[in-house]
C-alpha positions as CSV (number, residue, x, y, z in Angstrom):
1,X,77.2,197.0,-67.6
2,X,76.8,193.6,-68.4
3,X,80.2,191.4,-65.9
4,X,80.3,188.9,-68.7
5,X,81.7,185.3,-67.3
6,X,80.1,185.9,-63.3
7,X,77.4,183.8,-63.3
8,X,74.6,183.8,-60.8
9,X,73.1,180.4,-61.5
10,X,74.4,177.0,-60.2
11,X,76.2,175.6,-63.6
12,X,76.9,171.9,-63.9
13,X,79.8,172.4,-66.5
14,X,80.6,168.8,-68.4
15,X,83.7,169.6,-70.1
16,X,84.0,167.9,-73.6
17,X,85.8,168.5,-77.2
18,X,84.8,171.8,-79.2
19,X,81.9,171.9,-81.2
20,X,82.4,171.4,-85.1
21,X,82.9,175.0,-86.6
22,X,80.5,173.8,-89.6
23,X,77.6,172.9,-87.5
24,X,78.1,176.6,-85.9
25,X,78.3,178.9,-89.5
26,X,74.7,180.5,-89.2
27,X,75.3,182.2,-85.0
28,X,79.1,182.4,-86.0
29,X,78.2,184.9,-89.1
30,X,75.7,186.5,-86.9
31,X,78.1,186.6,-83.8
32,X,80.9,188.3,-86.3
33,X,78.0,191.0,-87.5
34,X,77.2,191.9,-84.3
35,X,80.5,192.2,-83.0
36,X,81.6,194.1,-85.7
37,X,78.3,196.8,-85.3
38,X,79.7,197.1,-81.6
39,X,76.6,195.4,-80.4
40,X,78.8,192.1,-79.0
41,X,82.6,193.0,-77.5
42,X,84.3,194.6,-74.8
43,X,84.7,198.0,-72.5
44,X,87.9,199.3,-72.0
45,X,88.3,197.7,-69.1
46,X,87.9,194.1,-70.6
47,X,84.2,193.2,-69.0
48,X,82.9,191.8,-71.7
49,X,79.3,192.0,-72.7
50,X,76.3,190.4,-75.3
51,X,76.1,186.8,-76.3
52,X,73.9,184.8,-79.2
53,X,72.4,181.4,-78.8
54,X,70.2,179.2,-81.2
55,X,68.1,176.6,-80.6
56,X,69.2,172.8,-81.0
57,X,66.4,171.2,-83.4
58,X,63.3,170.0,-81.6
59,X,64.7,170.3,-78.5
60,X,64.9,173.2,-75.4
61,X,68.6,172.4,-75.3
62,X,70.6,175.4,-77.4
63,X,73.8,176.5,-78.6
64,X,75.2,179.6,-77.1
65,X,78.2,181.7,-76.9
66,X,80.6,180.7,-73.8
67,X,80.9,183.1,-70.6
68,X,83.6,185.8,-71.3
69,X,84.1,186.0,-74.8
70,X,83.1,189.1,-75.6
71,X,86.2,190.3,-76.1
72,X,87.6,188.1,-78.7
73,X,87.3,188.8,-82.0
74,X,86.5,185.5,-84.0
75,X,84.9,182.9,-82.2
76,X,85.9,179.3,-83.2
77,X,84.8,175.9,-82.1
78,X,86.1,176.3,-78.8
79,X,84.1,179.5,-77.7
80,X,80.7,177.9,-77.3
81,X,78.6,175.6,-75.3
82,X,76.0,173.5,-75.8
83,X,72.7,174.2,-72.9
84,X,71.4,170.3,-72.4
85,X,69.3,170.8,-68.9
86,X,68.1,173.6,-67.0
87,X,65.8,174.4,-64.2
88,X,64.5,178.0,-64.0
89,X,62.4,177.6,-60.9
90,X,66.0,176.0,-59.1
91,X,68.4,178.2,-60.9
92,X,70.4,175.8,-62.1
93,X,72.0,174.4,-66.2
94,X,73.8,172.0,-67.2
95,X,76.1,172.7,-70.2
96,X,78.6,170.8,-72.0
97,X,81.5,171.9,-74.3
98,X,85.0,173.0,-74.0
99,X,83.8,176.3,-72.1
100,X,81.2,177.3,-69.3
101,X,78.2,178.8,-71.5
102,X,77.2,182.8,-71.3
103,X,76.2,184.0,-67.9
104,X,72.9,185.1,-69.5
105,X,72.2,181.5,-70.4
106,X,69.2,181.4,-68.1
107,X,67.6,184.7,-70.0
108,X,67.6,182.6,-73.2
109,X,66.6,179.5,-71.5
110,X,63.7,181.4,-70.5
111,X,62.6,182.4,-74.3
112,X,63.3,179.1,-75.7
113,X,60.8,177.5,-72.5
114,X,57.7,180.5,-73.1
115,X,57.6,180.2,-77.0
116,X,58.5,176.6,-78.8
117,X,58.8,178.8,-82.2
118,X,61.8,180.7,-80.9
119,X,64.8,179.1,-82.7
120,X,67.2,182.3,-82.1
121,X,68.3,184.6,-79.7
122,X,70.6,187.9,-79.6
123,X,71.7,190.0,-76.0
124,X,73.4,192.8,-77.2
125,X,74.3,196.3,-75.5
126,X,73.9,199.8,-77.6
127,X,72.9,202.9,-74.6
128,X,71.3,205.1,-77.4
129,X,68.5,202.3,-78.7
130,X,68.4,201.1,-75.2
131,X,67.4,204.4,-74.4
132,X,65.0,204.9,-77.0
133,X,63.3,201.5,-76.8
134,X,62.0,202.0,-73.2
135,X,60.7,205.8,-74.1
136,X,57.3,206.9,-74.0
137,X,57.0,206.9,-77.7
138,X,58.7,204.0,-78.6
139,X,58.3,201.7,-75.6
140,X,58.9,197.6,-75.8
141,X,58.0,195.4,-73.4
142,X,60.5,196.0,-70.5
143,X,61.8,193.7,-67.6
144,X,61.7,195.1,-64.0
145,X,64.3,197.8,-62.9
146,X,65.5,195.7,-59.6
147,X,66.1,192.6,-61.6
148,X,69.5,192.2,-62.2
149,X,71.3,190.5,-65.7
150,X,71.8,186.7,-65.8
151,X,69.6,185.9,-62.6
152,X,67.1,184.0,-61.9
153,X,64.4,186.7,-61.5
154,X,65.0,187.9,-64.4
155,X,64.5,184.5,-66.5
156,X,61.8,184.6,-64.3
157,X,60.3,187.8,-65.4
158,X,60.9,187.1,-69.1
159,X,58.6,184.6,-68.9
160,X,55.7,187.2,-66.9
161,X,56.6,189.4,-70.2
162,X,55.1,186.7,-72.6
163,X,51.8,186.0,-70.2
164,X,51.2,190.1,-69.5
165,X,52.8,191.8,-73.2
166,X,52.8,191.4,-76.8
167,X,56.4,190.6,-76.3
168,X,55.6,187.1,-78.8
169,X,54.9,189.7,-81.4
170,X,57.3,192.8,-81.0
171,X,60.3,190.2,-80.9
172,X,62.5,192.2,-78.7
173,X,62.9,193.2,-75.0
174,X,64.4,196.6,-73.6
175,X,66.5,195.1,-69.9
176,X,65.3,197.8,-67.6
177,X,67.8,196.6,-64.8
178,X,70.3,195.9,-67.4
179,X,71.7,199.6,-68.4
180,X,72.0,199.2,-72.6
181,X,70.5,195.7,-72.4
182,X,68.4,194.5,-75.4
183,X,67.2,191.3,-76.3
184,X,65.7,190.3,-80.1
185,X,64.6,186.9,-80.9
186,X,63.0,185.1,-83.2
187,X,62.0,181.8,-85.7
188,X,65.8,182.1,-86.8
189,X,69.0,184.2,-86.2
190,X,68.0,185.7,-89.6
191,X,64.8,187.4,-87.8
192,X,66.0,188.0,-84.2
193,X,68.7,190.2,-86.3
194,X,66.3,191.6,-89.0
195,X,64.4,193.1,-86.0
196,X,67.0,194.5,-83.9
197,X,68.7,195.8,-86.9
198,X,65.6,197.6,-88.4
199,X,66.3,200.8,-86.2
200,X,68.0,204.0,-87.1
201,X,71.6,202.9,-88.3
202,X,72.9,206.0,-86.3
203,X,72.8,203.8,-83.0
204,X,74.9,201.7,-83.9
205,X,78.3,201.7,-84.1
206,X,81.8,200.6,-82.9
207,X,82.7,201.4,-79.1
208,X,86.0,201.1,-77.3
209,X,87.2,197.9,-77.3
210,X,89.8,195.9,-75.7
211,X,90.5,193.2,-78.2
212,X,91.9,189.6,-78.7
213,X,93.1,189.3,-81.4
C-alpha cells in the first residue's frame, strides 16, 4: 500500500504560485484517465496512492503530481509541483510550487536520470496486473522485494534495472516491494499510457474510494 504524502527523502520545498492549468493539459488528461480506471485515487481509509510526472523540455527537472492527492478528484493548478534539483546518491529534491511534490518523486527522478528519451512517467496501483506482471509467464523487469516505495534504494535500484534488464525497451516496471506497484514510462505520457493500458481491460477497474470532491 502505497502512504501517499510520507516522504522518505530530504525535500527542499520553495513554496511559489500554482502552475498555469494550460501548460499542465497533456498529464492533467492523463491524470483524470487514470484516476477514473482506478489506477490513481484512494483506499477507504484515505491513503492515497499513484502519481504522474512529465519531463520539463530539455531538462532533468519535471512536472509531477503533489504528495497526497490521490484522493481528489480533479487536479487543478494547485495540485502539482515542479522537480528543479535532486540528488539520488544524497537523497535529497528540491521542488517548487504551491504543494510538496509526490513522495515517489525520487522513483521518477531516477527514470528521467538513466534514459534522456524518457519525457513521461505513470506509478499507478492495480493487485491483479501487479500480480500478473511479475509471474513466471509474463515477467517484467522487477525491483527488489526489501526495497521499500519512495526511498532512496529504490531510485537506486531503478537505475541497476536499466544497466542489468531490457527495462529501456519493455517500458514498464512491476515494484516487487511495492504490493500492486507498477511503473510505465515512455517518450510521452501518450506511450507510458499506451503501454500500461495494452493489458487485458478486465484488470482494470474502479476500487473503493474515498473521494474529494
Amino acid at each position: 500500500m502505497d502512504h501517499e504524502g510520507y516522504i522518505k527523502f530530504n525535500c527542499n520545498w520553495i513554496k511559489s504560485c500554482n502552475i498555469p492549468i494550460l501548460k499542465l493539459k497533456k498529464i492533467n488528461y492523463w491524470r483524470q484517465k487514470l484516476y477514473a480506471l482506478g489506477l490513481i485515487g484512494a483506499y477507504s481509509n484515505g491513503i492515497g496512492f499513484g502519481n504522474i510526472s512529465i519531463r520539463i523540455t530539455n531538462s532533468e527537472k519535471f512536472v509531477i503530481t503533489g504528495s497526497a492527492t490521490g484522493n481528489i478528484k480533479k487536479l487543478n493548478g494547485s495540485h502539482y509541483a515542479k522537480v528543479i534539483a535532486y540528488d539520488l546518491e544524497k537523497n535529497r529534491l528540491t521542488c517548487k510550487g504551491p504543494i510538496k511534490a509526490s513522495s515517489e518523486s525520487l522513483t521518477h527522478a531516477s527514470l528521467y536520470k538513466s534514459d534522456k528519451k524518457i519525457r513521461g512517467v505513470m506509478h499507478v496501483h492495480n493487485l491483479g496486473l501487479w500480480k500478473h506482471l511479475i509471474n513466471k509467464v509474463n515477467k517484467v523487469p522487477s525491483t527488489s522485494k526489501n526495497v521499500a516505495y519512495g526511498s532512496q534504494e529504490i531510485a537506486e535500484d531503478i537505475v541497476r534495472l536499466f544497466k542489468e534488464t531490457d527495462v529501456k525497451n519493455k517500458k514498464i516496471i512491476a515494484m516487487r516491494g511495492h504490493k500492486g506497484g507498477i511503473i510505465s514510462f515512455g517518450k510521452n505520457l501518450d506511450e507510458a499510457g499506451k503501454i500500461l493500458l495494452s493489458y487485458p481491460s478486465h484488470f482494470f477497474f474502479s476500487p473503493i474510494r474515498n473521494c474529494s470532491k
